[in-house]
C-alpha positions as YAML, in Angstrom:
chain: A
units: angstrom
residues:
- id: 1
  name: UNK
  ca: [-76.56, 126.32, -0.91]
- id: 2
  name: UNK
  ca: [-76.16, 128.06, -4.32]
- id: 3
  name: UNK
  ca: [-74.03, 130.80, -2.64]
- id: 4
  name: UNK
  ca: [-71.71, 128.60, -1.98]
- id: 5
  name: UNK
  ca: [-71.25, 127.02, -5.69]
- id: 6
  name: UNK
  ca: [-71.54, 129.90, -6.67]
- id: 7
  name: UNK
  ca: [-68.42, 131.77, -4.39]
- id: 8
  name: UNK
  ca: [-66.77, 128.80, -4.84]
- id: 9
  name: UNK
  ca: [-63.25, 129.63, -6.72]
- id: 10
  name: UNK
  ca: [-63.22, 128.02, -10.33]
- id: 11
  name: UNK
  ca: [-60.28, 126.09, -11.96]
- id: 12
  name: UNK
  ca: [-59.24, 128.02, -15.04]
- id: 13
  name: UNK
  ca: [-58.30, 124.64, -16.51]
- id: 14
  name: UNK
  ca: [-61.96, 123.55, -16.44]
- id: 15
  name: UNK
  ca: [-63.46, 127.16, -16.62]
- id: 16
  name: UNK
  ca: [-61.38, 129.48, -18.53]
- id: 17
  name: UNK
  ca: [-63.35, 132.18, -18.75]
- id: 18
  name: UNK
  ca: [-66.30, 133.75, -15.65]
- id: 19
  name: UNK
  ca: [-69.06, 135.97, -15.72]
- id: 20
  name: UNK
  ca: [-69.35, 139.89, -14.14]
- id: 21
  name: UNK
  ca: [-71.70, 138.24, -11.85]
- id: 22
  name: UNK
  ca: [-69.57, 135.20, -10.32]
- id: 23
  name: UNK
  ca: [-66.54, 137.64, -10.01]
- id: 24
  name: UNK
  ca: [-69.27, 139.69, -7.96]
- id: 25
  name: UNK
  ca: [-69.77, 137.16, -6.06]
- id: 26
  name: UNK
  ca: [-66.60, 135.56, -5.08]
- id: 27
  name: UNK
  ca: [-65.08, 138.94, -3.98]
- id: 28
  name: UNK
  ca: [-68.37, 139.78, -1.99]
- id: 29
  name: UNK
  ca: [-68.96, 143.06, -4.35]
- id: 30
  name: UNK
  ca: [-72.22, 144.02, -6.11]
- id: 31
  name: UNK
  ca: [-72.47, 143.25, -9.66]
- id: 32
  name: UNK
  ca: [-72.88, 146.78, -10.56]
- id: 33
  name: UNK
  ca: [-69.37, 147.68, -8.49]
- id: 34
  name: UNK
  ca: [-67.53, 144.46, -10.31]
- id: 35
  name: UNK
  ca: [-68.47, 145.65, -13.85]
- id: 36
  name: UNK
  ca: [-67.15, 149.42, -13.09]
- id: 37
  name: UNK
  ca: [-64.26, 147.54, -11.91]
- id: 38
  name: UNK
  ca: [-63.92, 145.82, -15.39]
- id: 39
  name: UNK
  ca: [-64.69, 149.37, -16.93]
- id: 40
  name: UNK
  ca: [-61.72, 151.28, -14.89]
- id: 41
  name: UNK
  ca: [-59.39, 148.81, -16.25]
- id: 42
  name: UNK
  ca: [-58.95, 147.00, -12.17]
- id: 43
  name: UNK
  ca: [-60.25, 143.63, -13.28]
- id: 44
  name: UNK
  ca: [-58.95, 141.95, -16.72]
- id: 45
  name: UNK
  ca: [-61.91, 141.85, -18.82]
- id: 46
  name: UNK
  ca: [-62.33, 140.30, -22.56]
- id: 47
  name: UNK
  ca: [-65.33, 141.57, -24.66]
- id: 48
  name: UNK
  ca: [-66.99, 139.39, -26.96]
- id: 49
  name: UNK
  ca: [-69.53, 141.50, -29.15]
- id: 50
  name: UNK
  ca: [-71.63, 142.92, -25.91]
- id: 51
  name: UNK
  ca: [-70.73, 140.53, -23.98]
- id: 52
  name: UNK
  ca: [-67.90, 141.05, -20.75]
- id: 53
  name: UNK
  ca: [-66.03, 137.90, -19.40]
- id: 54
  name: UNK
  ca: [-63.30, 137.71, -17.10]
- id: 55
  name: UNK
  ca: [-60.42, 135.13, -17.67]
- id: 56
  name: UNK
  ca: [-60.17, 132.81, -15.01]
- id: 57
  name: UNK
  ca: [-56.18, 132.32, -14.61]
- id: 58
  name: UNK
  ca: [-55.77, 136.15, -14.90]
- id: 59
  name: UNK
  ca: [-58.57, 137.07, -12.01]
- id: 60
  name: UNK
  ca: [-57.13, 134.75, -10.13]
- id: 61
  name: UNK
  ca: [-53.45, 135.25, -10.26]
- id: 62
  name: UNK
  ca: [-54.27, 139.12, -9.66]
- id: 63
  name: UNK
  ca: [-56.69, 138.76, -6.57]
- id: 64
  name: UNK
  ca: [-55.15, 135.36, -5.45]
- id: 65
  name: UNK
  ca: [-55.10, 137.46, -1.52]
- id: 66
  name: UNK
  ca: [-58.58, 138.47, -1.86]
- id: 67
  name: UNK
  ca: [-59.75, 135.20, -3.08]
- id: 68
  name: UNK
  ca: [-61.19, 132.78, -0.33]
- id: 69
  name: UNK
  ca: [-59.27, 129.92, -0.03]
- id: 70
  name: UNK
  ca: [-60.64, 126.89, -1.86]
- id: 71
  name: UNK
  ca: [-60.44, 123.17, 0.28]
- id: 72
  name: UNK
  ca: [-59.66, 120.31, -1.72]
- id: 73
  name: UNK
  ca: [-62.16, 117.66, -1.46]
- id: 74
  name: UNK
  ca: [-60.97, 114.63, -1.11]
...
């Protein structure tokens, strides 16, 4: 059941920022395909020193039709 925590889609209020890896992840893409995605420009990307992060609200609002959608749980 980590997959599925895992491809779950995050709130950018409570997680502004995501790793390579869990952008991989929720749009079913290698890691190695979603950083030369980040390189090209295709996925908004901030770099911290050497490390890559993806802001949440921006990934979202730009794949919001490739992103599974999330049920609310009650």
């Amino acid at each position: 059941m980590p997959t599925t925590a895992v491809r779950a889609v995050p709130d950018a209020t409570a997680e502004p920022t995501i790793t390579a890896k869990r952008v991989a992840a929720i749009l079913g893409i290698s890691i190695r395909h979603a950083y030369a995605a980040i390189e090209r420009g295709d996925i908004p990307s901030i770099r911290v020193g050497r490390k890559v992060v993806v802001p949440t609200a921006r990934f979202l609002a730009q794949y919001s039709d490739l992103v599974p959608e999330q049920t609310q749980a009650a």
